[in-house]
C-alpha positions, 0 to 999 in steps of 0.5 A: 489514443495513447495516454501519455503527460501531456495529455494528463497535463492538458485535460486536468487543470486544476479546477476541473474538478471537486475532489472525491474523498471515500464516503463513510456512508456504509449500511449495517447489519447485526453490526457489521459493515457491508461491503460488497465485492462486485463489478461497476463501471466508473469514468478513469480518463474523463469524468464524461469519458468512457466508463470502465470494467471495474471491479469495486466495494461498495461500486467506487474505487476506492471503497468506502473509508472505513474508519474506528478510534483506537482499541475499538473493534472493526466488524465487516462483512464481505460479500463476493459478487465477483466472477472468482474467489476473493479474501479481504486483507487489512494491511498494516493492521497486528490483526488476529491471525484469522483474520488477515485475510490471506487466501490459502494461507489463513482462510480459504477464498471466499467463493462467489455468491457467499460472504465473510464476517471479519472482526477485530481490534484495531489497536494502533492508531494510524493510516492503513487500507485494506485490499483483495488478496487472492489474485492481488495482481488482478483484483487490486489492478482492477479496483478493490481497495479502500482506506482505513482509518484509525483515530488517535484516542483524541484526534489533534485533527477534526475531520475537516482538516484529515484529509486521505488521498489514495494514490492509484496508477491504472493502464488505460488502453487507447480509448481511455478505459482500464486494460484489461487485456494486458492483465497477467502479462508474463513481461510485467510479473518479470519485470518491475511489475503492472506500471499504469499511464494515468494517475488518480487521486481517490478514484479522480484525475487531478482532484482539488481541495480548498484549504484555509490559511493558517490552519494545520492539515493532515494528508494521508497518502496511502499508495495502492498501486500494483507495483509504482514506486511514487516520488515527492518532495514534500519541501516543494509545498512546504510540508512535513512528515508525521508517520510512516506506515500509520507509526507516529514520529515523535514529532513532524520532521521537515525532511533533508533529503529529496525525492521520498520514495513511497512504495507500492502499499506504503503510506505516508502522513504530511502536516500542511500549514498553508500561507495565503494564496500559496496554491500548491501541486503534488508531483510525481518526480520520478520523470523527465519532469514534474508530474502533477497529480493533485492540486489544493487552492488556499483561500483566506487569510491567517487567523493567528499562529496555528498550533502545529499538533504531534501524534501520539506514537502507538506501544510497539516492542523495541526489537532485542538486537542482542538476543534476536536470531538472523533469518537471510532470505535471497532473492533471485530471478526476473528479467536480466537475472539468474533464478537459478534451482527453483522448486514450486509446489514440490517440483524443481522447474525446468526450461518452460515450466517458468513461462508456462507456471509464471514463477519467475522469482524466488525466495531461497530458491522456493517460488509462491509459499513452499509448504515449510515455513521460513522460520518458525519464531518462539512468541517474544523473540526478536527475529531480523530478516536479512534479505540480498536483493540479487535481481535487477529490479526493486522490491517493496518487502511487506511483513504481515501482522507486525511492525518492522525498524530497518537496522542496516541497508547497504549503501547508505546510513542508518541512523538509530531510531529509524522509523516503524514500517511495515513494509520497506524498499529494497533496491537492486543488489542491496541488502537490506536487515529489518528487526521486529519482536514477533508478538502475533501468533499465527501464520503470516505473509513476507512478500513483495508488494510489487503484485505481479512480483508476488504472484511470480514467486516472491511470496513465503511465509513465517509462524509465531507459536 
């Protein structure tokens, strides 16, 4: 059977089932949080359907929420029970270089059947997630992800009203079970990347939640697909936005413009005060129509005006634009575009030694980490990344250990004050300047967060000494 919409539409209404937010129930050990890395099967078209290969923390995708109060120290060890290496990235975290995560980069894999012990401070409240990253484009597509949480030193929400809604697309072969199959296809890592057919909301198709009238929620989306690029409109259910990437706005703002994009590992916090009887959808709107994907039934009648909470912004340095150095980085290659001279690993790549290498992007004319880092910064100093996205296709940009503002995008306004990221989309033959202080010492990851794209080539790195 091929999945397509009507098919979603007509096997998930909206009371089909409960919704299944991660579980904080985790075991402990001399401290530490357990995770364990390992195959399961779990249900993805139907709960009574057929189960599917999984790999998983804890056996659920997503993993267990993890969740701290600001300033306080997440502990964590990984066990790997999967067949390859694996690693544990904390995204959006300004983590202690040794702790990010990045295999090869920052820490060897963690080899089957042994473990790692990840400690550290998180100190800006806010929504992130953490994710496999070693092979990423297959690890991530088959499950290991899960929310983390940080909690303002007092949370204007109880947890009855904060509510995390992990985004996945999956591509479910014909029987409805993930495709395995197609992971690693040479047409997806030249193209936009791995696009699934079925969407889940915390591991469940077309989930609900009851919501009470007059009373102030917060929904935190977190996107953990491998390369789709989701699309609301948050006036369509009358909400409004608090935070990007896990950085408080000043206050919520109702937005101006429609569809908001969030990219593959970009989050995004909505405030949500519903009226009575006004049962509303989350659409996707990036198709010919409405696509829903998680439904909320309000019940009960206002009590009173509800008192409509800020967040408090986390200290993050003001980038020096008049004393920052400019590093430009050009993107080349994919389908329909010129990759022209590649180097990787040391050598230039010629005729089949793109198919057969898989690099099929480049950074500066360098593909998957050239052994010279990008730039190396003086800790303190402001550092703006100007990249010229000369492919035909868009990109999701991440910068690893440390928070960005977007200073210039040609082809549209950038107003002053623009919000923090820590990762940012870049359209097809666009230019796109991000400014940040680079304050975290250590080695750290620029790269695309279309997964497939960085396994491709469009992954290079920069240090703090």
């Amino acid at each position: 059977m091929h999945i397509t919409r009507r098919h979603f539409l007509g096997g998930a209404g909206l009371a089909a089932l409960a919704t299944q937010f991660p579980s904080r129930a985790l075991a402990r050990q001399d401290g530490f949080t357990d995770l364990v890395a390992g195959p399961s099967r779990q249900a993805l078209f139907q709960p009574d359907g057929p189960a599917s290969d999984l790999w998983t923390y804890n056996g659920s995708a997503p993993g267990p929420e993890i969740r701290v109060r600001r300033g306080e120290r997440v502990r964590v060890r990984l066990t790997n029970r999967l067949e390859e290496p694996t690693s544990l990235h904390w995204h959006g975290i300004r983590i202690e270089n040794a702790m990010d995560g990045v295999a090869g980069l920052t820490q060897e894999p963690i080899e089957p059947g042994e473990s790692f012990d990840y400690e550290f401070v998180a100190p800006d409240a806010g929504t992130y997630w953490y994710h496999a990253h070693n092979k990423s484009w297959n690890q991530v597509a088959r499950g290991l992800y899960g929310p983390l949480i940080v909690d303002e030193d007092t949370s204007p929400f109880d947890r009855d009203h904060d509510l995390t809604l992990v985004i996945d697309d999956w591509r479910l072969a014909g029987e409805g079970t993930l495709d395995v199959a197609s992971l690693g296809s040479l047409m997806d890592w030249s193209h936009d990347g791995r696009l699934g057919n079925w969407l889940t909301v915390n591991g469940r198709a077309m989930p609900v939640q009851t919501l009470n009238a007059g009373e102030a929620y917060r929904l935190r989306l977190i996107n953990a697909s491998n390369a789709r690029i989701f699309e609301i409109d948050p006036n369509r259910f009358d909400a409004q936005v608090m935070a990007y990437d896990g950085q408080a706005l000043p206050k919520p703002v109702r937005l101006s413009y429609a569809p908001l994009t969030i990219g593959p590992s970009q989050r995004v916090d909505l405030l949500i005060v519903p009226d009575a009887g006004s049962d509303f959808k989350i659409e996707e709107l990036s198709g010919d129509t409405p696509f829903a994907f998680a439904g909320f039934e309000i019940t009960g009648v206002p009590k009173g005006q509800p008192n409509l909470p800020s967040l408090p912004p986390n200290d993050l340095p003001e980038p020096d634009l008049a004393g920052a150095s400019t590093v430009r980085v050009e993107m080349t290659g994919g389908a329909m575009g010129n990759i022209g001279r590649v180097t990787y690993n040391g050598k230039v790549l010629e005729g089949s030694d793109f198919r057969d290498t898989g690099q099929v992007w480049a950074f500066n004319g360098n593909a998957n980490l050239p052994e010279a880092p990008l730039y190396s910064a003086k800790r303190g100093e402001t550092i703006i990344i100007e990249t010229v996205n000369n492919t035909a296709f868009a990109h999701a940009m991440h910068v690893h250990g440390h928070h960005f503002r977007v200073i210039e995008r040609s082809g549209s306004e950038v107003d002053d004050g623009q919000p923090w990221r820590d990762t940012s989309l870049i359209g097809p033959q666009q230019t796109t300047r991000i400014a940040f202080v680079a304050d975290n010492p250590g080695k750290w990851l620029y790269h695309c967060h279309m997964l497939e794209h960085a396994a491709g080539g469009m992954n290079t790195w920069f240090e703090v000494t």
